[in-house]
FIVEX-910156 format. One record per residue (C-alpha): residue in three letters; x, y, z. Coordinates in steps of 0.1 Angstrom, whole numbers, padded with zeros to 4 digits, always signed. Layout:
N
ALAXYZ...
END
This chain:
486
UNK-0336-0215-0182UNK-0358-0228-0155UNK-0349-0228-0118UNK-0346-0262-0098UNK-0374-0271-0075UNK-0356-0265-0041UNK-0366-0285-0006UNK-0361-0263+0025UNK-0349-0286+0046UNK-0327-0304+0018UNK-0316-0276+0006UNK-0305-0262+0046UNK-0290-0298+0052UNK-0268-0295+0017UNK-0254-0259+0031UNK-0246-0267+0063UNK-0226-0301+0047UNK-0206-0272+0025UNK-0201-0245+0052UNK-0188-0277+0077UNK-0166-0290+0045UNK-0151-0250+0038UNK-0142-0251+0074UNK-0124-0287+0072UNK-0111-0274+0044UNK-0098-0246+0056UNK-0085-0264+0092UNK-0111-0240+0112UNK-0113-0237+0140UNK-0073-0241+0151UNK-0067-0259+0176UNK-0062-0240+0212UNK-0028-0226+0216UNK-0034-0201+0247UNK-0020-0214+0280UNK-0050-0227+0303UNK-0050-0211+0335UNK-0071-0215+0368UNK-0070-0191+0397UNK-0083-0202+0430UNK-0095-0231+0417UNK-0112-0217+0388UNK-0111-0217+0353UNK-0098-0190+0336UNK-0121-0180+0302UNK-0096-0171+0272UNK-0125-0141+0262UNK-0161-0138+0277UNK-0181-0119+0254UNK-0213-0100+0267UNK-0236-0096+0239UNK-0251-0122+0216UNK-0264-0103+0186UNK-0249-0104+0153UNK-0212-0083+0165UNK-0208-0108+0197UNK-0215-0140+0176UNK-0194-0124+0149UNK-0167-0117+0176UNK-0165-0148+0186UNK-0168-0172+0157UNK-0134-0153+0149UNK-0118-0156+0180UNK-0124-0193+0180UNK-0113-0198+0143UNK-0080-0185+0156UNK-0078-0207+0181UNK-0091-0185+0211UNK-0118-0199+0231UNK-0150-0171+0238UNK-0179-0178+0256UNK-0211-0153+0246UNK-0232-0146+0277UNK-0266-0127+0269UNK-0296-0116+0290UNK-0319-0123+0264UNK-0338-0155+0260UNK-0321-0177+0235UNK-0332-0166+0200UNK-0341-0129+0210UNK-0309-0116+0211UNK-0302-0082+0196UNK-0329-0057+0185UNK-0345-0080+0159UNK-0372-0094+0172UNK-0383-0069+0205UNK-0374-0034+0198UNK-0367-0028+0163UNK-0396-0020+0144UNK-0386-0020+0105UNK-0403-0042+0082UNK-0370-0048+0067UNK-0333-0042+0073UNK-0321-0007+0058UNK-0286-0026+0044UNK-0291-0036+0005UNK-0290-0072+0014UNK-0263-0082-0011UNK-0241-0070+0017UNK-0227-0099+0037UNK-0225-0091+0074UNK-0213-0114+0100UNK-0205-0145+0072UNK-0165-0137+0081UNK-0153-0141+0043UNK-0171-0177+0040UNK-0198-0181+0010UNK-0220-0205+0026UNK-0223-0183+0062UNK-0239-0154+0042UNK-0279-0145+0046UNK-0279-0151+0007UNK-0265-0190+0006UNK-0291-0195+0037UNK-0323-0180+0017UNK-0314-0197-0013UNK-0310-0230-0001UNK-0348-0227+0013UNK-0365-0204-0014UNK-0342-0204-0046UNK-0325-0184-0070UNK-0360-0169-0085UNK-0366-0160-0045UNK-0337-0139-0039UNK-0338-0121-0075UNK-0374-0109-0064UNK-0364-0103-0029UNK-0358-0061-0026UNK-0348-0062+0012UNK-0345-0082+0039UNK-0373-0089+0060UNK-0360-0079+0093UNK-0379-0111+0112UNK-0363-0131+0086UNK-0328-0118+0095UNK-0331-0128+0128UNK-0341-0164+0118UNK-0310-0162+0098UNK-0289-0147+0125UNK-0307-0180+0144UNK-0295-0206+0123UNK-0259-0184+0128UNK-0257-0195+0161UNK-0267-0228+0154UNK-0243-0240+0129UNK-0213-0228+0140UNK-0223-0242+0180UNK-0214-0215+0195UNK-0212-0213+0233UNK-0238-0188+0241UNK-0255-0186+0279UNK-0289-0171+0277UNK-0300-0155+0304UNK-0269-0141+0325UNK-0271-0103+0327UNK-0232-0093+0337UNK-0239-0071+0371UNK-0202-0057+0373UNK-0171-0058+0351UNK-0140-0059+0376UNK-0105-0058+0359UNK-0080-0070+0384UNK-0038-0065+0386UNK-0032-0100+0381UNK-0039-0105+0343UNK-0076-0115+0345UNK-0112-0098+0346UNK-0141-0105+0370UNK-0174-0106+0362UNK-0205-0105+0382UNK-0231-0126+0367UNK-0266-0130+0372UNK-0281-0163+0359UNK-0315-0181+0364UNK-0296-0202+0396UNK-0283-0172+0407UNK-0256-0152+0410UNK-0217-0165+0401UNK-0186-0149+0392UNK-0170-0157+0357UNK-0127-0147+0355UNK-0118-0140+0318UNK-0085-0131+0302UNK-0102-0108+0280UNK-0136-0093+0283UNK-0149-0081+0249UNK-0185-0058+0250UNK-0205-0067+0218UNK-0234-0043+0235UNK-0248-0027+0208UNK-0261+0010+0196UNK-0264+0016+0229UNK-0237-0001+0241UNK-0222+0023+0265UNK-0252+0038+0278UNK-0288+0044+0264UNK-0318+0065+0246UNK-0311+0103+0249UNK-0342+0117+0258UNK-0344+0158+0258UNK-0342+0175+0292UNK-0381+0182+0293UNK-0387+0146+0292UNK-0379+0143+0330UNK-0408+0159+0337UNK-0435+0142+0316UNK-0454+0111+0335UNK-0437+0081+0326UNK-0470+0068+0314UNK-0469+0091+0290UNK-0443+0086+0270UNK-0418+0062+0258UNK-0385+0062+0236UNK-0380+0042+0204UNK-0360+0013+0219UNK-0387+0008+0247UNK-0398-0025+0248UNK-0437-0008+0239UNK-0465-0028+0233UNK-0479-0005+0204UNK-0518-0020+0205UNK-0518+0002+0235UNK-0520+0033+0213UNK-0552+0023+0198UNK-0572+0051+0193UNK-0548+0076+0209UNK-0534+0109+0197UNK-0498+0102+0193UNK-0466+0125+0187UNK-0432+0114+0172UNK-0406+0139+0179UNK-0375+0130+0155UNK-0371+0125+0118UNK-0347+0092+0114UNK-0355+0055+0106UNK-0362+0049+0140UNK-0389+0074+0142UNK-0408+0066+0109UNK-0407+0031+0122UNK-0428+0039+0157UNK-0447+0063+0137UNK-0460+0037+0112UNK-0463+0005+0143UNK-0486+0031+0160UNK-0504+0038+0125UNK-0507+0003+0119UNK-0520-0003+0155UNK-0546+0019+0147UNK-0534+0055+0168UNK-0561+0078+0159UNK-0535+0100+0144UNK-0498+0103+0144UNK-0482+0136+0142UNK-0441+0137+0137UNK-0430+0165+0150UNK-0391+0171+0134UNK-0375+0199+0147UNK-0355+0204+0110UNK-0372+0223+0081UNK-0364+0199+0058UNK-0358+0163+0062UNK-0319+0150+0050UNK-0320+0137+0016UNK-0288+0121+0012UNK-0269+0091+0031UNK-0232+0103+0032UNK-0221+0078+0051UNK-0227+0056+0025UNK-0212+0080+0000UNK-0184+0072+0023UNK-0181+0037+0025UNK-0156+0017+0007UNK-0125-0006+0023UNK-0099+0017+0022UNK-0121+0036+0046UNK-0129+0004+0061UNK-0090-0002+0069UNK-0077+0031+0068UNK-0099+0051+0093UNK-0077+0035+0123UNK-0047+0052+0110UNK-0061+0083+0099UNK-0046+0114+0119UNK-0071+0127+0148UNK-0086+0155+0130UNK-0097+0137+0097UNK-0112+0110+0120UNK-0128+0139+0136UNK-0137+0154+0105UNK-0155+0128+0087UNK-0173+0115+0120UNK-0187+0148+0124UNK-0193+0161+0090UNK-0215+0125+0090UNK-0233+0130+0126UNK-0244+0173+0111UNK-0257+0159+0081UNK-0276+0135+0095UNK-0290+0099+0079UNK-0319+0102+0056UNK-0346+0077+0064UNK-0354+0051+0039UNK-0375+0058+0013UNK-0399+0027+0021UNK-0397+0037+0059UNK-0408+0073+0049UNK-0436+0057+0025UNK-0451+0030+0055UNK-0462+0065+0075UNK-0474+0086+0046UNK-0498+0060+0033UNK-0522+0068+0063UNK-0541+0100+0062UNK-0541+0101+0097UNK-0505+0110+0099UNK-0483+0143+0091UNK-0451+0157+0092UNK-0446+0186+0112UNK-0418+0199+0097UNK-0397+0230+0119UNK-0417+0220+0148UNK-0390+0224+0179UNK-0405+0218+0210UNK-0409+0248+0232UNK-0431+0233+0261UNK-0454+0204+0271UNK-0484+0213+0297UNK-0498+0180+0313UNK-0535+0176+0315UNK-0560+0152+0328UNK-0570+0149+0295UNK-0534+0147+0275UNK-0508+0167+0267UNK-0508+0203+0254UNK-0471+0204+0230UNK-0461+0237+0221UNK-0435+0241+0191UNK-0427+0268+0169UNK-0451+0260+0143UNK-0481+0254+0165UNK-0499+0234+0196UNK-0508+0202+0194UNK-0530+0179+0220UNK-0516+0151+0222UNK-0522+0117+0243UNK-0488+0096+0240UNK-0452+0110+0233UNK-0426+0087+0215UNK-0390+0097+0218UNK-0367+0093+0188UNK-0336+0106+0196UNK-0311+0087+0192UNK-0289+0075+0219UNK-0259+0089+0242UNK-0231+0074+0260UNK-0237+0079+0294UNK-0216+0057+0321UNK-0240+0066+0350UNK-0274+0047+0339UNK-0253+0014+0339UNK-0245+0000+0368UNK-0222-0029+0357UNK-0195-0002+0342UNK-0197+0015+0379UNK-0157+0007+0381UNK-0142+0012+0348UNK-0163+0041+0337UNK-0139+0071+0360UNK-0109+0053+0344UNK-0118+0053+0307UNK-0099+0078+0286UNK-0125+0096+0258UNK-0118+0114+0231UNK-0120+0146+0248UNK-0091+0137+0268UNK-0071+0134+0233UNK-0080+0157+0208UNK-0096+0194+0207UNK-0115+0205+0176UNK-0113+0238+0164UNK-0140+0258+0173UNK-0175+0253+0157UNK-0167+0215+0151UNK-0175+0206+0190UNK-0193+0173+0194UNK-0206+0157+0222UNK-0213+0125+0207UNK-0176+0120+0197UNK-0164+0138+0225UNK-0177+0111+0249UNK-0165+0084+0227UNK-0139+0064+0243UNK-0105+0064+0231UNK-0096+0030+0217UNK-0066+0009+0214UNK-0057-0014+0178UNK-0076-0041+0196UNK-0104-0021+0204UNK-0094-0017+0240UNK-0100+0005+0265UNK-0071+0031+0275UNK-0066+0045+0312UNK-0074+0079+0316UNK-0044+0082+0340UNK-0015+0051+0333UNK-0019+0028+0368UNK-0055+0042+0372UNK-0070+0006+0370UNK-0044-0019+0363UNK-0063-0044+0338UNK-0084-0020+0323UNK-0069-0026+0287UNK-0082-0066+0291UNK-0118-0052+0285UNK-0128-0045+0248UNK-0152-0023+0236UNK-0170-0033+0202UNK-0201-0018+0199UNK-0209+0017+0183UNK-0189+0040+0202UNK-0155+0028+0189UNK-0169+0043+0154UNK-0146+0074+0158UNK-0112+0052+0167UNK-0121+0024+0147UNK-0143+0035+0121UNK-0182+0013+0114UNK-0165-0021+0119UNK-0181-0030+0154UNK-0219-0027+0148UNK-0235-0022+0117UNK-0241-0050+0092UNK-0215-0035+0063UNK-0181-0045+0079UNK-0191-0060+0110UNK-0169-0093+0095UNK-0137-0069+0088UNK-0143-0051+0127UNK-0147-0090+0142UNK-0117-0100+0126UNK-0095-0067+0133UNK-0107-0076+0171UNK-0098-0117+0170UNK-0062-0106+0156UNK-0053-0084+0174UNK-0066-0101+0208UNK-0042-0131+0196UNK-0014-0104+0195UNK-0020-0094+0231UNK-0026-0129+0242UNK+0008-0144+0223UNK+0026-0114+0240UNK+0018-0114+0275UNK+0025-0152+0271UNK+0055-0150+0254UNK+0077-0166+0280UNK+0054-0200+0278UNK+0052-0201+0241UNK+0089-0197+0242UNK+0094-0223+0270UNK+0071-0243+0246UNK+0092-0240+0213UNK+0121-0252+0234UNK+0109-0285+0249UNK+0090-0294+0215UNK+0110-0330+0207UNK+0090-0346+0178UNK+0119-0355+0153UNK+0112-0343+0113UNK+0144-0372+0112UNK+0146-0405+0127UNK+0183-0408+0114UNK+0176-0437+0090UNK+0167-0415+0058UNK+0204-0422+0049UNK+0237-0435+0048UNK+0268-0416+0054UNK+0297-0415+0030UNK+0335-0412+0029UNK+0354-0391+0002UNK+0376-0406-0017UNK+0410-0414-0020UNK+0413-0383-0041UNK+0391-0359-0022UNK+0413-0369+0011UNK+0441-0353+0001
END
C-alpha cells in the first residue's frame, strides 16, 4: 500500500489541531485552584522552575495541567536550552526513539506524531535513531505548542527559602537584577544539576589552555592538526573523540584506564515500570544495591558512537592506560600511563560529573542544610560510593530534607529534579525513558503539599460555595392519604 504524500507544514498544522482538541477533550489545563498570594506587594509564583530543557518543560506542562501555575526561567537563549544544541556532541540520541519522553501520556506530544506529520510513515520506518539536532527542534516545537511561560535569559544567582511559606530567588536578567518569590521552587538542572564535570586531581595542575572537559562549551576546529588525548571510555568520550576526528586532530588517542571496555547496558536490563514505580519504596539497601551494582558496571557506549571514532586511522584505543603523570612542555604534554607515554597537545576530560555544592554559588544557603544519603544509610563495607553517598536524600515530591529539623525553615519548598534524585527516586527526573512518569510523580505530589498547607482556605472555600444543584421548583410536595395518616 502506498504512503500519502505529506505537507510539512499541513501536516504540523493538522497535529497541533489534534493535540489542542486531546487537551479540550480531556479539560487540560484545570483551571487554578491554589490560593493567590502577594507578599509586600508582590506576587507570589505557585512553582518557579529553573531549567528549561526537556525535565523543566516536562515539569511544568504537568504542574499546569493540574492546575498549578509554573513559570520556567533559563539562562540560555531561547531555543538552546539543555545540552542539545551547545555541548552534547552525539550524532544522534542513545534512547531507541520509540521511547516517548516528555509527551506526558498524550499521542500527539510524542517526537513520533511530530516527525510524521512532516516526513511520513515511510520516514520514521527508515529512521534508526534520532538525530540529536532534530530532537531539539522537536523539543522546540514542545515549548511552542503547549505556550509555556519560559524567561530566557535569567540565570537564578541565589535560592533563599524563607520561614514564611515562600522562596526567594535572586535573578539575573538582561535589565538586571530582580527578585522572584515562589511557593515552590523546583530544579530541572540537569546531569549536572547539583554541581559539575569531575575532573581527576592532576587536572588542577595542567594550563587551562590545555585542556577541557566534555561538557565545555569547546570550539573543536581548534584541534585542527593537534595531538589530542581522550581519557575516559563512555558515550561522552567517543563523542569528543570523534568531533576532534572529524575536525581534523592529527590524531586522537583514548586513553581508558579499564582493560576492557563494558559490553552490556544493565541499566537497561533493568528498566521496566515496576522499577519505574517501585524504586521509591524499595528499602534503603536494595536502592543502594541496584544504584551501585549499575554505577561498577558501568554504561557501554553505543555501538555507532564506538564506530564514528574507529573509522579514522588516526585514532586508537589505549586500553589499561591509567594515568600516572603529565609533564608540561613548551612543546605539549608528556602523559605517562601504565602502558606507555604519549606526547600529546590537548587533553579532553571525560569523566563524568560529581555533585559538588561549593562550585555553585546560587545553592551557597541550602547546600550546609541538605541531608544526603550518607546521613541516612551505611553500606556494608566494599559497597562504599561516593556518587550515591553525596546524593541528596529526597522526599515523595522530590524535595529536599533538613539535615538537622529547624536547620532552614523552608527548605522542603525547593525540589530537586535533576539526576541526583536517581537513588531516592529512581531515573524519573532526567533521562528521556520516564522523564513523563518522574514529571508527573513531581506535579502530584506538589498538588498534595500545596492542597495541605492550604487546607484551611479550601475548607473556608467548600463552606461559602452557594451555587444551588436545586432551585426548589423541580417539584411538588405531596400529602399522604387518608389511609397513610393514620
Amino acid at each position: 500500500m502506498s504512503q500519502p504524500t505529506f505537507s510539512s507544514a499541513a501536516g504540523l498544522a493538522a497535529l497541533e489541531a489534534r493535540l489542542q482538541q486531546d487537551l479540550a477533550w480531556l479539560d487540560l489545563p484545570a483551571k487554578s485552584w491554589v490560593p493567590p498570594l502577594t507578599l509586600d506587594g508582590q506576587l507570589v509564583l505557585d512553582v518557579a522552575v529553573i531549567g528549561g530543557g526537556q525535565a523543566g518543560m516536562a515539569a511544568a506542562v504537568s504542574l499546569n495541567h493540574i492546575g498549578i501555575g509554573a513559570v520556567i526561567f533559563d539562562q540560555s537563549p531561547a531555543g538552546f536550552e539543555g545540552p542539545w544544541a551547545t555541548t552534547a556532541r552525539m550524532e544522534t540520541l542513545r534512547s531507541p526513539k520509540k521511547l516517548t519522553g516528555p509527551a506526558l501520556g498524550f499521542g500527539a506530544l510524542t517526537f513520533r506524531a511530530w516527525f510524521e506529520a512532516q516526513f511520513g510513515l515511510e520516514a520514521w520506518e527508515a529512521l534508526d535513531k534520532i538525530p540529536r539536532l532534530q530532537w531539539m527542534d522537536y523539543l522546540r516545537w514542545y515549548r511552542r505548542v503547549l505556550a509555556l511561560d519560559v524567561r530566557n535569559e535569567h540565570r537564578v544567582e541565589a535560592i533563599l527559602p524563607r520561614a514564611d511559606g515562600v522562596v526567594e530567588l535572586r535573578v539575573a536578567t538582561p535589565a538586571g537584577v530582580t527578585t522572584v518569590l515562589a511557593r515552590r521552587v523546583v530544579l530541572a538542572t540537569g546531569r549536572d544539576g547539583l554541581g559539575g564535570a569531575y575532573l581527576p586531581s592532576f587536572a588542577a595542575d595542567l594550563p587551562r589552555q590545555r585542556w577541557a572537559h566534555s561538557a565545555d562549551d569547546l570550539d573543536y576546529s581548534s584541534l585542527a592538526g593537534l595531538r589530542v588525548g581522550v581519557i575516559g571510555a563512555g558515550a561522552s568520550a567517543m563523542d569528543s573523540a570523534a568531533t576532534a576526528l572529524e575536525a581534523g586532530a592529527a590524531k586522537v588517542d583514548l586513553l581508558i584506564r579499564r582493560k576492557e571496555l563494558p559490553r552490556v547496558n544493565k541499566g537497561k536490563g533493568a528498566g521496566n515500570p515496576g522499577l519505574t514505580n517501585g524504586h521509591l519504596y524499595l528499602p534503603d539497601e536494595w536502592k543502594w544495591r541496584i544504584r551501585h551494582y549499575i554505577n561498577v558496571q558501568q554504561t557501554p557506549p553505543p555501538s555507532a558512537s564506538v564506530q564514528r571514532v574507529s573509522k579514522f586511522p588516526n585514532a586508537r584505543f589505549i586500553l589499561g592506560a591509567a594515568i600516572n603523570d603529565i609533564a608540561v612542555g613548551e612543546q605539549g604534554m608528556r602523559v605517562s600511563t601504565t602502558r606507555g607515554v604519549f606526547d600529546l597537545d590537548f587533553l579532553i576530560f571525560s569523566t563524568g560529573f560529581r555533585i559538588d555544592w561549593t562550585i555553585r554559588p546560587e545553592f551557597a544557603a541550602i547546600a550546609p542544610h541538605i541531608r544526603n544519603w550518607s546521613d541516612r544509610y551505611t553500606p556494608p563495607a566494599g559497597d562504599e560510593d561516593a556518587e550515591l553517598a553525596d546524593s541528596p536524600d529526597l522526599g515523595m515530591a522530590f524535595e529536599f530534607q533538613q539535615k538537622q529539623a529547624g536547620g532552614l525553615p523552608g527548605l522542603e519548598r525547593v525540589h530537586c529534579f535533576c539526576y541526583p534524585a536517581a537513588l531516592s527516586h529512581g531515573s524519573l527526573s532526567g533521562d528521556i525513558p520516564a522523564i513523563s512518569d518522574g514529571a508527573q510523580r513531581l506535579a502530584q505530589g506538589i498538588a498534595a503539599l500545596l492542597y495541605r498547607e492550604n487546607i484551611d482556605t479550601h475548607y473556608l472555600n467548600m463552606q461559602n460555595y452557594n451555587e444551588p444543584e436545586l432551585l426548589g421548583d423541580e417539584w411538588l410536595p405531596a400529602e399522604p392519604t387518608p389511609e397513610e395518616q393514620r
